[in-house]
C-alpha positions as CSV (number, residue, x, y, z in Angstrom):
1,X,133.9,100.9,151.7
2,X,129.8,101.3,152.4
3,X,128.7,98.8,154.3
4,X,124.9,98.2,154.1
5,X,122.4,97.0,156.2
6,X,120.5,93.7,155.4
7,X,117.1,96.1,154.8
8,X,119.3,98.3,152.2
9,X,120.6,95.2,150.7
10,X,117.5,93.5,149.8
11,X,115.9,96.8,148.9
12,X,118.9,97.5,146.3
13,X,118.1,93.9,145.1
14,X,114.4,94.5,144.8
15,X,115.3,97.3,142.9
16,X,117.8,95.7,140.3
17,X,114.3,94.0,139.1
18,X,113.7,90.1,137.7
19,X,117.2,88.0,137.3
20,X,116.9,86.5,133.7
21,X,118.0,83.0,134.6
22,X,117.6,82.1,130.8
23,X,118.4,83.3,126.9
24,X,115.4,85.1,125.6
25,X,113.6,83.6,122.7
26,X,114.7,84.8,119.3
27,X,112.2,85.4,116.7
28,X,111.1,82.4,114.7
29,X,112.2,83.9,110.8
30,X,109.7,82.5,108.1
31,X,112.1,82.7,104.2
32,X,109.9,83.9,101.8
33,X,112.4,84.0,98.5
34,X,115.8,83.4,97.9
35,X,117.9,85.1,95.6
36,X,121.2,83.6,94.4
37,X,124.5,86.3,95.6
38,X,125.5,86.1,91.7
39,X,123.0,88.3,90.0
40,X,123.9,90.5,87.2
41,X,125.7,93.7,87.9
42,X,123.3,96.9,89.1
43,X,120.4,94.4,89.9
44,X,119.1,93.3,93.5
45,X,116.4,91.1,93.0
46,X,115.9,90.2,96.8
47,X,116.0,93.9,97.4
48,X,113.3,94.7,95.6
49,X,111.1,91.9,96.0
50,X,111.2,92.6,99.8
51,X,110.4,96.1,98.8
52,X,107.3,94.9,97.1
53,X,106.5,92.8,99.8
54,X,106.7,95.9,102.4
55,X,104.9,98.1,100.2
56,X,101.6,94.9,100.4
57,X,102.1,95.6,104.1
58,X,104.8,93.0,105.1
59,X,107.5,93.4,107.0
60,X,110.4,91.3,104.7
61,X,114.2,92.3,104.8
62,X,117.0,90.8,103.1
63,X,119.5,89.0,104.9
64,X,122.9,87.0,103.6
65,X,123.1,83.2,104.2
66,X,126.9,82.5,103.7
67,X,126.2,79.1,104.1
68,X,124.3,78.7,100.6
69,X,125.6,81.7,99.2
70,X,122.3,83.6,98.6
71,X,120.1,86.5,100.0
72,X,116.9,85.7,101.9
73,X,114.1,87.5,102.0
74,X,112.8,87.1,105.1
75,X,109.8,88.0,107.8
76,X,110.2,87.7,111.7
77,X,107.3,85.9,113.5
78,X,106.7,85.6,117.1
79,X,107.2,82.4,118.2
């Protein structure tokens, strides 16, 4: 077992860097279109509407919201 003075213990703490005492922030999401889950066979409409949005330069992705059964096409904005 190491033992360690009280100058090595604070310098080993000092080192560790900044505590988070709380949850980061998630990203605020901003739902440009949704897309109902049921679309006909070999199409994905929220797929490419997000495609068309990042080729104009914005950042949308498609995500699944179980709760409504549908995708989103979404954008994440800092809060």
């Amino acid at each position: 077992m190491t033992v360690m003075s009280i100058a090595d213990r604070l310098a080993h703490e000092a080192a560790q860097g900044p505590v988070r005492a709380v949850e980061p922030v998630k990203p605020q999401r901003k739902v440009l279109e949704r897309f109902p889950a049921g679309g006909p066979r070999g199409q994905w409409p929220a797929e490419s509407f997000a495609a068309e949005q990042r080729r104009q330069g914005v950042p949308a992705r498609v995500v699944m919201d179980l709760d409504s059964d549908s995708f989103l096409v979404i954008v994440e904005a800092a809060s």
